[in-house]
Structures are given as structure tokens and as C-alpha cells.
N, CA, C and O of each residue as an XYZ file, in Angstrom:
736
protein
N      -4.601     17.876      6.672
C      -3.971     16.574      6.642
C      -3.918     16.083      5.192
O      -4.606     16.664      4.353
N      -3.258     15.201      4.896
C      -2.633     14.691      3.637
C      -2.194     13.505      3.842
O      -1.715     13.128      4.912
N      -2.407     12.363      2.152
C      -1.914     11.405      2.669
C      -0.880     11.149      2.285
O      -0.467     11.774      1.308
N       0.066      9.986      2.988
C       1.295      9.944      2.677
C       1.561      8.864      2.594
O       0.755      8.217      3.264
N       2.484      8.066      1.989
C       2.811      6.624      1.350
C       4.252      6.601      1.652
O       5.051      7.426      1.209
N       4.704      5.085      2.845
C       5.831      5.179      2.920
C       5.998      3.849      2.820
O       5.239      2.884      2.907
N       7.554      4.046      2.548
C       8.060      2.084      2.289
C       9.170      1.833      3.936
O       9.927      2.757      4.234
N       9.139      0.886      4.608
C       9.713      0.675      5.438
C      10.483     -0.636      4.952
O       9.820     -1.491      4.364
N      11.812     -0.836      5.161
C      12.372     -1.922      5.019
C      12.505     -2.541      6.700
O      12.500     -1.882      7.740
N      12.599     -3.742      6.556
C      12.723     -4.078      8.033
C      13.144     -5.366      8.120
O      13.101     -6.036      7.089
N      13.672     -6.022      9.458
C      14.091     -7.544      9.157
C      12.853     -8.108      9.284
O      11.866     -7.591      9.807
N      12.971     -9.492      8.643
C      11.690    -10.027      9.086
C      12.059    -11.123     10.166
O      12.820    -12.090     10.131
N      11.173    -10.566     11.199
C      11.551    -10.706     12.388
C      10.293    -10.748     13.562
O       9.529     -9.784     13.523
N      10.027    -11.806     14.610
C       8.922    -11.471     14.960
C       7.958    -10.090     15.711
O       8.732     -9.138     15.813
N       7.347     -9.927     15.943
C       6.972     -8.515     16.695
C       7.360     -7.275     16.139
O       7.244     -6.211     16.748
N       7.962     -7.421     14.641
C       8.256     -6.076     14.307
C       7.039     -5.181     13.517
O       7.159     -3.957     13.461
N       6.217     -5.657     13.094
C       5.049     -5.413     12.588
C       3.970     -4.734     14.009
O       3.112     -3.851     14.013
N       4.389     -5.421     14.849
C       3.379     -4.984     16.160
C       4.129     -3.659     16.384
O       3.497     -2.623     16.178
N       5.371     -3.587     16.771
C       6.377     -2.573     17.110
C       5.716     -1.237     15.687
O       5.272     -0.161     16.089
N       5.735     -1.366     15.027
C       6.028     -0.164     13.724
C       4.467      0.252     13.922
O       4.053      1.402     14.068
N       3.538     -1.184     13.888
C       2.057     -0.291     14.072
C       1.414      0.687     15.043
O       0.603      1.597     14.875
N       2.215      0.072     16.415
C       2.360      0.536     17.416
C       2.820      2.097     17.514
O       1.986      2.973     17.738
N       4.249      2.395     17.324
C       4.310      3.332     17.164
C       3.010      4.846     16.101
O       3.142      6.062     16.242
N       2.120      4.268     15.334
C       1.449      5.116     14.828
C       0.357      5.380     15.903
O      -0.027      6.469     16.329
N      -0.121      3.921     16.299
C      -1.559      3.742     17.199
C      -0.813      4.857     18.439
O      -1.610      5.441     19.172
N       0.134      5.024     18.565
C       0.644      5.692     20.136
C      -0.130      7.081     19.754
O      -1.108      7.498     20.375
N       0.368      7.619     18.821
C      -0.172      8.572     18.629
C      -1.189      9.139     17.704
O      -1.267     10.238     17.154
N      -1.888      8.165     17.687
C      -3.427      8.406     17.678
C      -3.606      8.207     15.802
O      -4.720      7.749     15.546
N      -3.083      8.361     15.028
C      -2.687      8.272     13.775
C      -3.255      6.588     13.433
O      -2.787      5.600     13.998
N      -4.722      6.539     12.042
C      -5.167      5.310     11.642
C      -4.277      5.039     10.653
O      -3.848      6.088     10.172
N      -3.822      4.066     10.152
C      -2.831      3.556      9.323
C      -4.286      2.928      8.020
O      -5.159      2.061      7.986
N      -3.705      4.150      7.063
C      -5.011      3.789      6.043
C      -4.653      2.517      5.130
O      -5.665      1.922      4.759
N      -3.605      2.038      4.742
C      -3.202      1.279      4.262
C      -1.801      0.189      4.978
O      -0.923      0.692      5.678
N      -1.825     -0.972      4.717
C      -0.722     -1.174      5.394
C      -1.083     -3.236      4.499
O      -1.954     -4.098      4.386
N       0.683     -2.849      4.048
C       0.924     -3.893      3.110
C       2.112     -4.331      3.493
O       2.895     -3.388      3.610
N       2.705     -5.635      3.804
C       3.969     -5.962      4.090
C       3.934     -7.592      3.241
O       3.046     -8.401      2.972
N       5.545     -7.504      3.002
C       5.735     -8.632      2.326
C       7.150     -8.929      1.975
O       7.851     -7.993      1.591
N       7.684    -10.209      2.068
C       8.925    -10.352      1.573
C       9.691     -9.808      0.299
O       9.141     -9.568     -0.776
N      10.906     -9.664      0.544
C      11.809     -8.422     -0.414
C      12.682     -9.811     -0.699
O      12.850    -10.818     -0.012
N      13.244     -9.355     -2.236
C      14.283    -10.127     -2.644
C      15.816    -10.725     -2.022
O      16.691    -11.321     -2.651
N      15.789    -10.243     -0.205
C      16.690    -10.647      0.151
C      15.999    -11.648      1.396
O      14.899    -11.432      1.905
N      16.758    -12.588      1.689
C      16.328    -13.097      2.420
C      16.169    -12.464      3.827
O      16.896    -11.483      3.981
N      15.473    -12.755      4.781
C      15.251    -12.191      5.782
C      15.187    -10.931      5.909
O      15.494    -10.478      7.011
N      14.736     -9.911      4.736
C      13.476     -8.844      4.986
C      12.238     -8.689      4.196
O      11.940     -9.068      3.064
N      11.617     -8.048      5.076
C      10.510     -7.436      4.409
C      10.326     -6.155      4.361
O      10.922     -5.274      4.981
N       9.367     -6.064      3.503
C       8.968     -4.771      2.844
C       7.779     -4.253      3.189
O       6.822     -4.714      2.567
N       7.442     -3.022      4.396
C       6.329     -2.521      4.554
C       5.924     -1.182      3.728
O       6.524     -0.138      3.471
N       4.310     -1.818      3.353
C       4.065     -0.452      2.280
C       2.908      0.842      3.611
O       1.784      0.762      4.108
N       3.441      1.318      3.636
C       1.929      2.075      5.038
C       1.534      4.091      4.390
O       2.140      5.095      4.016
N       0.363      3.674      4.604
C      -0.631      4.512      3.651
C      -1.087      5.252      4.772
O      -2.059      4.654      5.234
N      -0.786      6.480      5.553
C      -1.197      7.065      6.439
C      -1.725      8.596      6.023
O      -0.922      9.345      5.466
N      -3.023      9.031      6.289
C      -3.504     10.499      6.327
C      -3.063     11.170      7.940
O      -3.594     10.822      8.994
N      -1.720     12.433      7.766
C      -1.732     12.968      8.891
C      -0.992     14.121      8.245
O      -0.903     14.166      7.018
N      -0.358     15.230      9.158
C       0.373     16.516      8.438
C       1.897     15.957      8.454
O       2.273     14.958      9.068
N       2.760     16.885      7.582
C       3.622     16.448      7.134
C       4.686     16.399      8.861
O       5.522     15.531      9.112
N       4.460     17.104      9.422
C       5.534     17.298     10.999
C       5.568     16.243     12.037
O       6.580     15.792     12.574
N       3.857     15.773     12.337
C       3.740     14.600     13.494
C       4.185     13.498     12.450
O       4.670     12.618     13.161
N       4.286     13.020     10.909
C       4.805     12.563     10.253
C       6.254     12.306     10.363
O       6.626     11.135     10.438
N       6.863     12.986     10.375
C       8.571     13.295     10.903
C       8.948     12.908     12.044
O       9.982     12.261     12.213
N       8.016     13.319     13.137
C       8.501     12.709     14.280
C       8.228     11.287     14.628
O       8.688     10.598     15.538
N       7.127     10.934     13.423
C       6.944      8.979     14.043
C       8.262      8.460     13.316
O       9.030      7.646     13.830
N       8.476      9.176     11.735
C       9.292      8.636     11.269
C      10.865      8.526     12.110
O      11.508      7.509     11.854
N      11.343      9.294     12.860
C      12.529      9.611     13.601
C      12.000      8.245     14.700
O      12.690      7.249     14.918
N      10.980      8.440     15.137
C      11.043      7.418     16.292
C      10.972      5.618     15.972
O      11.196      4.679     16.736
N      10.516      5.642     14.339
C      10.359      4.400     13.408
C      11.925      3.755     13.200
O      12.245      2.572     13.081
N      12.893      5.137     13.203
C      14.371      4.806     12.910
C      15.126      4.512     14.114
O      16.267      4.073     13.971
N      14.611      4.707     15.391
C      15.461      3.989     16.220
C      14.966      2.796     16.905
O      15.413      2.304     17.941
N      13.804      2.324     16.061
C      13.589      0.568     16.055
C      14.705     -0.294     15.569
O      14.942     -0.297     14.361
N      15.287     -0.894     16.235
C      16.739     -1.807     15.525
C      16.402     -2.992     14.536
O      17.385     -3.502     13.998
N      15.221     -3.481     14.230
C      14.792     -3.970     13.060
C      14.500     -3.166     12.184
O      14.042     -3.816     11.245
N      14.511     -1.348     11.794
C      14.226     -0.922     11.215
C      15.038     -0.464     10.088
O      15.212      0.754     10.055
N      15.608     -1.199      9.102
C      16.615     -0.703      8.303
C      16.552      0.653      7.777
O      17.382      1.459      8.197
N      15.691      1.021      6.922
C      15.412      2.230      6.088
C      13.780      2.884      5.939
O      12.976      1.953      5.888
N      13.387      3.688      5.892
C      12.149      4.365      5.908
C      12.379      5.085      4.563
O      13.483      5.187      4.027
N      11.352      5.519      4.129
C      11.014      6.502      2.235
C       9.832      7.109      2.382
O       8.819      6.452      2.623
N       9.820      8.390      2.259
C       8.538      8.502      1.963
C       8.653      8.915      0.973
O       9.448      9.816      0.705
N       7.612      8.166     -0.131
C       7.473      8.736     -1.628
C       6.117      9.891     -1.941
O       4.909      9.864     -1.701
N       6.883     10.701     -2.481
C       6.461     11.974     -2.859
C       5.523     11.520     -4.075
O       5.898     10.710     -4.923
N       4.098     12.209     -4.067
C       3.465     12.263     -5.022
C       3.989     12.045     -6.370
O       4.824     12.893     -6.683
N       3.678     10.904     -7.518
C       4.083     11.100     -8.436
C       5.195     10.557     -8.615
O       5.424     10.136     -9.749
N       6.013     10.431     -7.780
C       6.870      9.797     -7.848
C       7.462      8.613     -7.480
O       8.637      8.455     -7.147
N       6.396      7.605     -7.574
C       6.521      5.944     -7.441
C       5.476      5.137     -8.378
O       4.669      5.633     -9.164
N       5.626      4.207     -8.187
C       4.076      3.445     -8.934
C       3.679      2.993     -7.792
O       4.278      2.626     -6.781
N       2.291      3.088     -8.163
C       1.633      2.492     -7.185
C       0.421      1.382     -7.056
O      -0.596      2.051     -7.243
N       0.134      0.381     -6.890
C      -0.480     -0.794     -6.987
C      -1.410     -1.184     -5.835
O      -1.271     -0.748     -4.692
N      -2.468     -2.124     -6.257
C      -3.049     -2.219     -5.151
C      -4.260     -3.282     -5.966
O      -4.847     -2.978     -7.004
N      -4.466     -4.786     -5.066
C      -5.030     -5.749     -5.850
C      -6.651     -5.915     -5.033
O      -6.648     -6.174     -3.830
N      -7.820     -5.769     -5.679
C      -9.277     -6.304     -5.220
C      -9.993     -7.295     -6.052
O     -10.253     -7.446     -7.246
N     -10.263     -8.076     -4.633
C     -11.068     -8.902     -5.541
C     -12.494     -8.583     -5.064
O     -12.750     -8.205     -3.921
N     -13.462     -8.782     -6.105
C     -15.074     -7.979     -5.618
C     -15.886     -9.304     -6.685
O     -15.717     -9.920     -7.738
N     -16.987     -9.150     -5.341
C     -18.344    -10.269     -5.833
C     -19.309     -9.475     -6.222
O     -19.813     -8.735     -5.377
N     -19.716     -9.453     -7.396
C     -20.862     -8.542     -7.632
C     -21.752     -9.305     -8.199
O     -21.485    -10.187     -9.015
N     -23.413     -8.863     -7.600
C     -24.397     -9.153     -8.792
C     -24.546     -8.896    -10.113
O     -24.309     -7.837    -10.694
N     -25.061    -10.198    -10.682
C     -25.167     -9.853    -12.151
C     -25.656    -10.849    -12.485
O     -25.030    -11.874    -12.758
N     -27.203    -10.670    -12.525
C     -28.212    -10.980    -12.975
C     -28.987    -10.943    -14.140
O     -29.801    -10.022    -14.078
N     -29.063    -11.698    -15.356
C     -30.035    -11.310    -16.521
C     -29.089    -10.231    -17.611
O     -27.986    -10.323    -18.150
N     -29.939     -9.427    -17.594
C     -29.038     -8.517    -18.172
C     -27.644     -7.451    -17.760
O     -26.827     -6.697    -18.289
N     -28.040     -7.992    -16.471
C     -26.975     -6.933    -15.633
C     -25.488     -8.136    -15.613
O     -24.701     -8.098    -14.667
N     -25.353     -8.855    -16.456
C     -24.427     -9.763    -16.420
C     -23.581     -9.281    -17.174
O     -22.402     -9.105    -16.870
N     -24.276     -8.921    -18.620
C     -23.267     -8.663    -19.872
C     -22.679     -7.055    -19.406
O     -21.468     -6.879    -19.538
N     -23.320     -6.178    -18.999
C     -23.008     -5.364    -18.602
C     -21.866     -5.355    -17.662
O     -20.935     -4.596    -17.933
N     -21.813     -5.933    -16.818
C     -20.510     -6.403    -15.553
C     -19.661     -6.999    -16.365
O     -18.483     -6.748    -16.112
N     -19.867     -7.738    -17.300
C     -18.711     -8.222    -18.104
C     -18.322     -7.016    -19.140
O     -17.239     -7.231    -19.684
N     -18.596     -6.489    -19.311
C     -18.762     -5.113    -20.636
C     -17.889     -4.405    -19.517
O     -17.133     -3.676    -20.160
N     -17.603     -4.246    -18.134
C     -16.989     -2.914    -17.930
C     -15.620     -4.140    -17.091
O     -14.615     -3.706    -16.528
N     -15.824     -5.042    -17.172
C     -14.465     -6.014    -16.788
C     -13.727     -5.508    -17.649
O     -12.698     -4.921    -17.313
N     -14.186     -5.658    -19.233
C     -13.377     -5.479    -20.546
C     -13.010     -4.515    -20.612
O     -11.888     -4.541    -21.117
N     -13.421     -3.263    -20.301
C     -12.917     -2.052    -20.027
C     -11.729     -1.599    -18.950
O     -10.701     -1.012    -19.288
N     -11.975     -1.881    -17.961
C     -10.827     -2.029    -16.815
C     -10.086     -2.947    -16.994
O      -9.141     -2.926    -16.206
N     -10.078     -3.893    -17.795
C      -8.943     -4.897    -18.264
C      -9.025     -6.157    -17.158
O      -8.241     -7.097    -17.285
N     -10.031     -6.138    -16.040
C     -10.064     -7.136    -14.952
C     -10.335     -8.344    -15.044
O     -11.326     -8.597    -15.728
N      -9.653     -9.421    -14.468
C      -9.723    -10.709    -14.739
C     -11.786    -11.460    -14.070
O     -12.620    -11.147    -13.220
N     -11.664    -12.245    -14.890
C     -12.968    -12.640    -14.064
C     -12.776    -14.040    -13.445
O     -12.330    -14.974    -14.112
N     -13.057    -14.133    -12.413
C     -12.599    -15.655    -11.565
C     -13.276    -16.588    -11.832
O     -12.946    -17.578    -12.484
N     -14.965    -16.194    -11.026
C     -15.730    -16.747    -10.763
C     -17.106    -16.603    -11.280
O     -17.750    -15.566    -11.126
N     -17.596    -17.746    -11.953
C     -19.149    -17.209    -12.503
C     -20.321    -17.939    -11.618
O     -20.194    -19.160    -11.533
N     -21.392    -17.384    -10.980
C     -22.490    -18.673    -10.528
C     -23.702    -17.665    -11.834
O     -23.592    -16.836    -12.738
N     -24.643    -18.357    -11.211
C     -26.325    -17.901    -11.914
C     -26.306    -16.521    -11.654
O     -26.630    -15.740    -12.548
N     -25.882    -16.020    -10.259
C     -26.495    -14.989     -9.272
C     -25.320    -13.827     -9.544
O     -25.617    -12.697     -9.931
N     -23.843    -14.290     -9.271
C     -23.019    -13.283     -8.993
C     -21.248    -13.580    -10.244
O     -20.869    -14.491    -10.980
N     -20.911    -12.752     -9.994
C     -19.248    -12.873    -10.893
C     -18.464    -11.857     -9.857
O     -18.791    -10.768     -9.385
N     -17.076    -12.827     -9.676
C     -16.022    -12.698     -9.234
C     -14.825    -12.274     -9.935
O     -14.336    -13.108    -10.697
N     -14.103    -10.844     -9.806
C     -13.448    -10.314    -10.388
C     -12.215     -9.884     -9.904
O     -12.262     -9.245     -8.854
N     -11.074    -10.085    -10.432
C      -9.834     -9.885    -10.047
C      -9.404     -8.194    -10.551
O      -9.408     -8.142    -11.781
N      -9.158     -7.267    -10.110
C      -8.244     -5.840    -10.200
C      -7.297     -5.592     -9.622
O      -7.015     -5.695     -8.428
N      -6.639     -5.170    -10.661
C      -5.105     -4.730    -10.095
C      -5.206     -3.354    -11.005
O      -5.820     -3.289    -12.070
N      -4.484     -2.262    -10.380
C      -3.928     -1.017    -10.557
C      -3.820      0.156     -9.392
O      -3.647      0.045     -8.178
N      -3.977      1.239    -10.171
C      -3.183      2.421     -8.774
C      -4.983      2.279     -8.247
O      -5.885      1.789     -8.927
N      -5.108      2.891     -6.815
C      -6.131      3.152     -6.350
C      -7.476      3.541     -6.672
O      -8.563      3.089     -6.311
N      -6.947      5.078     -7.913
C      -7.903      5.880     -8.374
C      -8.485      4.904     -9.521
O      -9.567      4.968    -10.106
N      -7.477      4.023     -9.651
C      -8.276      2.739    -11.057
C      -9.633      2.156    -10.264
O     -10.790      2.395    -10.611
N      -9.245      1.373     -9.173
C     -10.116      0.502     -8.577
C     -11.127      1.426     -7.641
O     -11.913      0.841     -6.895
N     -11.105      2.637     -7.681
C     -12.055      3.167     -7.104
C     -13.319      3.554     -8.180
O     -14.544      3.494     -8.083
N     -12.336      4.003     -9.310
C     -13.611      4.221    -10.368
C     -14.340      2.873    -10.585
O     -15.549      2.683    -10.719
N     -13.127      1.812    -10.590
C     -13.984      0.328    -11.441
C     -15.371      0.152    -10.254
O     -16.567      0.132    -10.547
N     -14.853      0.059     -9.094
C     -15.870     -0.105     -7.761
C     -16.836      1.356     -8.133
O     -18.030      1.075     -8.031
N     -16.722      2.090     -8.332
C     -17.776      3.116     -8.105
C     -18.857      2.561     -8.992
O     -20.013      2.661     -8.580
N     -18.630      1.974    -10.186
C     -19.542      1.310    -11.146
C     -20.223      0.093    -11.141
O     -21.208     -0.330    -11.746
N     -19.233     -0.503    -10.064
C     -20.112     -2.037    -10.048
C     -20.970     -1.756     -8.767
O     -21.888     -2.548     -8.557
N     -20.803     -0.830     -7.977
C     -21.808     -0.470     -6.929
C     -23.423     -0.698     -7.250
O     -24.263     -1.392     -6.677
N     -23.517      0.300     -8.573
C     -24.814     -0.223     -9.359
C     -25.277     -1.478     -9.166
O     -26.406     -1.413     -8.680
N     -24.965     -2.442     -9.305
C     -25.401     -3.697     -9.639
C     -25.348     -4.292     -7.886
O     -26.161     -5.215     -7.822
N     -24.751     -4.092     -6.650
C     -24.640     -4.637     -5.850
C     -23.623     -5.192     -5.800
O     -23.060     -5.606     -6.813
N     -23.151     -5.330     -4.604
C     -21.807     -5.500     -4.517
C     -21.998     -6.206     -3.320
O     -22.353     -5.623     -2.296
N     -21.679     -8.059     -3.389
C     -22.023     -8.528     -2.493
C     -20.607     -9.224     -1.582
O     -20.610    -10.045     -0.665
N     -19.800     -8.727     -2.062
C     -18.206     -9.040     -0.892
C     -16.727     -8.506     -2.047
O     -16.247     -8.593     -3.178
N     -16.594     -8.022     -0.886
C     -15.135     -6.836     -1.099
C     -13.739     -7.349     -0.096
O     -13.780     -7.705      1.082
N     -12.807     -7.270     -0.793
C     -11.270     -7.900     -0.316
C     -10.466     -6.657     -1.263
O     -10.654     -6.392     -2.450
N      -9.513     -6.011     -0.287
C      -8.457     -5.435     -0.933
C      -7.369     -5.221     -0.020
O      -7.349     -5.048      1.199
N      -6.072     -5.296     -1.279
C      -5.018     -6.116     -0.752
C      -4.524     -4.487      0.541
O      -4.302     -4.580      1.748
N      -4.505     -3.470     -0.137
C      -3.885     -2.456      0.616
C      -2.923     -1.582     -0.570
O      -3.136     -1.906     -1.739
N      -2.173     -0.801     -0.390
C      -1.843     -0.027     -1.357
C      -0.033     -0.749     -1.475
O       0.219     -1.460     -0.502
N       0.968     -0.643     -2.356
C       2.214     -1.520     -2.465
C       3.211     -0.446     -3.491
O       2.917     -0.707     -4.658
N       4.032      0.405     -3.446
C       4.488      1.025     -3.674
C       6.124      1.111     -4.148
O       6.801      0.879     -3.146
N       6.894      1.337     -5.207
C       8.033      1.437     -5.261
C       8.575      2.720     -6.098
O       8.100      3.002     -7.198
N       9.730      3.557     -5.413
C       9.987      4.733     -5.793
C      10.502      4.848     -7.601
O      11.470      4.203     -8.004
N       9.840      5.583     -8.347
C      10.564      5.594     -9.903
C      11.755      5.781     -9.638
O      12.127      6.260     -8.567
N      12.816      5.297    -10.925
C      13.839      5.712    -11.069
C      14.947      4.531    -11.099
O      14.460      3.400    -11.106
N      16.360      4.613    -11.118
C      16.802      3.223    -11.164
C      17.073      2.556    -10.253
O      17.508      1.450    -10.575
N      16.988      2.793     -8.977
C      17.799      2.593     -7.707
C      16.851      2.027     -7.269
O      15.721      2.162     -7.739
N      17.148      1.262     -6.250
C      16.089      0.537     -5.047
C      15.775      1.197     -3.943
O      15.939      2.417     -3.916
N      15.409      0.702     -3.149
C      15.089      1.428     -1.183
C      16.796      1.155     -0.549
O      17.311      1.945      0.242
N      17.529     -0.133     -1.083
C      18.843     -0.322     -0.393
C      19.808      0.676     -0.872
O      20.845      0.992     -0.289
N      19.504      1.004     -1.650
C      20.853      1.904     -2.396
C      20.734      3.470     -2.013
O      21.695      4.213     -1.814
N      19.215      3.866     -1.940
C      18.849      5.372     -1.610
C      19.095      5.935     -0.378
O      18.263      5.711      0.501
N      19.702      6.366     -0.213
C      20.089      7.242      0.901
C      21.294      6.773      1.434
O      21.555      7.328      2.501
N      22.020      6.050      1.116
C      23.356      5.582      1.438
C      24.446      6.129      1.804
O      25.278      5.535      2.489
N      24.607      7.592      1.305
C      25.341      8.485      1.530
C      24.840      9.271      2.254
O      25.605     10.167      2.609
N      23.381      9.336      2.814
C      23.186     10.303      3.766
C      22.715     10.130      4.767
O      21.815     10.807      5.264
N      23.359      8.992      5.331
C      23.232      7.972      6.819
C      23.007      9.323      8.034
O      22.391      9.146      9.085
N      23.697     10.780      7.597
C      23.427     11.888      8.839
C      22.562     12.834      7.964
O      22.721     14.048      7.840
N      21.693     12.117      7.429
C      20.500     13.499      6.519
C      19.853     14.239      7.771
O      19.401     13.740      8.802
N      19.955     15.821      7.312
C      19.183     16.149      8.155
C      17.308     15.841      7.895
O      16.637     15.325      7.000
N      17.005     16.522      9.298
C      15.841     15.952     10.265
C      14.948     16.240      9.345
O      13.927     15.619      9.640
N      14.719     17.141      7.935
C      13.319     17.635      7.394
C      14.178     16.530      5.419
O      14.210     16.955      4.264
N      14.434     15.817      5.722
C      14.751     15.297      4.452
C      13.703     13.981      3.908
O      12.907     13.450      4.681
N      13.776     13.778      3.201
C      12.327     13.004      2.331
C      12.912     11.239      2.862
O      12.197     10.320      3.261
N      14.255     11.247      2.698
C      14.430      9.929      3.191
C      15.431      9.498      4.369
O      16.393     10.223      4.625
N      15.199      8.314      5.085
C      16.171      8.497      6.493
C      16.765      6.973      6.382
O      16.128      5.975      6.042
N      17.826      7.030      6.669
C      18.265      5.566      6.862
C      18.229      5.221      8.505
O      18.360      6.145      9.308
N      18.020      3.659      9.016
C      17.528      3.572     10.136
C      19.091      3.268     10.670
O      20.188      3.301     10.112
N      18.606      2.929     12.138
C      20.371      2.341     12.761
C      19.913      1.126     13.072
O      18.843      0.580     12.806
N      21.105      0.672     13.827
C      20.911     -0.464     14.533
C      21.641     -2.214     14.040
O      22.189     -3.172     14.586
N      21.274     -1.859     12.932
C      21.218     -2.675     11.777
C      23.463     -3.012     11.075
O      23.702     -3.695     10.079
């Protein structure tokens, strides 16, 4: 298994979020990430969904994702080839000397700091995953007394958007990287 990062465009619309999750939960598939949010047009949104499964039962949710009629367009972005983002905010101890230190590796990861008490500091991160996993692997040390993260948020490199890609290949065949939905 492998993970895979896809962008769903969709109307925003009620129950469509239940509908798209649904379809993964059917078949047994945990949705490791899952980010949605309004897109520069009115009335859609933009789902980001972060799933570990093989590339085939992959294909077939995606085929069954495209004949949701709120489902405009599906992407799956190929390694490497998107940016990828993802925002935590983390409460850590930092106590005495273990303060300057937590601030010493803020400065390093470039992370905003929110919140200061006696006891703990509140820190804002943003970057790709493997950023905020190293920054978290380090503040573990010190205790780590509350964790929030946003989910993973993704857009394909290059000049084009999710509306423009695949436009011409409304009949792509069935093993192709991107599908346009119907309905719509």
C-alpha cells in the first residue's frame, strides 16, 4: 500500500462531504488526511484527501467518486508533483531552560510563536508534512501538551488549475492519473 493525495472539486452543497467519505468508509479504506475548503468560485469547494491504499481499489473508488453528481473533477497528484501544505498548532513545555531551547528550534523551523504562559509556548507551523514531522519529532523532548493539525492541502505544479486539467479528456481512459466527473 501507498499513499496517495487527491484533490476533489465538488459543489458546495449539503451532504456531499458525507457522500465522498462514505464512499471510502464502504470499502473499508481510513481517509488519512482529509481537508476541504472553499475555491475561488463561488459555490465550490475544494477537497484535499490523503488516503494509504494500492493503486487499483484506488481507481475503482475514484470511478465510483465520478458518478456522484456534485462531483465535478477528481486529480490524483503524483509524487512530486504538487506542493504540499499542511498547518499545526502545538503546546509544548518549556520550562527554565527548556524555554530558550523551544524558542532556539522555533527559529530554526521558521514557526510563529502565539502563545507564552510560565509553564508552556504555543506555536504556529506551516509546511509540507515531512517539515512538521521533524519540527514535532523535537519538541516531543520537552512534552508536548496539545496537538491540532489542519490535515494535508495540496495543488498540482505547473500553470493550469484543477478546472482547466483534463478538459479535453472528458472520455480518458479508465487507468489515467486524472478523471473529469459528470453530472455537472
Amino acid at each position: 500500500m501507498s499513499l496517495h493525495t487527491i484533490s476533489v472539486l465538488v459543489e458546495d452543497k449539503p451532504g456531499v462531504l458525507t457522500r465522498v467519505a462514505g464512499l471510502f468508509a464502504a470499502r473499508g479504506f481510513n481517509i488519512d488526511s482529509l481537508a476541504v475548503g472553499p475555491t475561488s468560485d463561488d459555490g465550490l469547494s475544494r477537497m484535499t484527501i490523503v488516503v494509504q491504499v494500492d493503486k487499483k481499489p484506488l481507481e475503482q473508488v475514484t470511478k465510483q467518486l465520478n458518478k456522484l453528481i456534485n462531483v465535478l473533477k477528481i486529480m490524483e497528484h503524483e509524487p512530486g508533483e504538487a506542493v504540499e501544505r499542511e498547518l499545526m498548532l502545538v503546546k509544548v513545555r518549556a520550562e527554565g531552560e527548556a524555554r530558550a531551547r523551544v524558542l532556539e528550534i522555533c527559529d530554526v523551523f521558521r514557526v510563529r510563536v502565539l502563545d507564552v504562559t510560565h509553564r508552556t509556548i504555543t506555536i504556529e507551523a506551516t509546511g509540507s508534512p515531512h517539515k512538521l514531522e521533524a519540527l514535532l519529532a523535537l519538541l516531543q523532548d520537552f512534552g508536548v501538551v496539545e496537538l491540532s493539525r489542519t490535515g494535508r492541502i495540496a495543488l498540482a505544479r505547473g500553470d493550469r488549475g484543477i478546472r482547466e486539467r483534463g478538459a479535453k479528456q472528458k472520455a480518458a481512459a479508465a487507468g489515467s492519473e486524472e478523471w473529469t466527473g459528470g453530472g455537472v
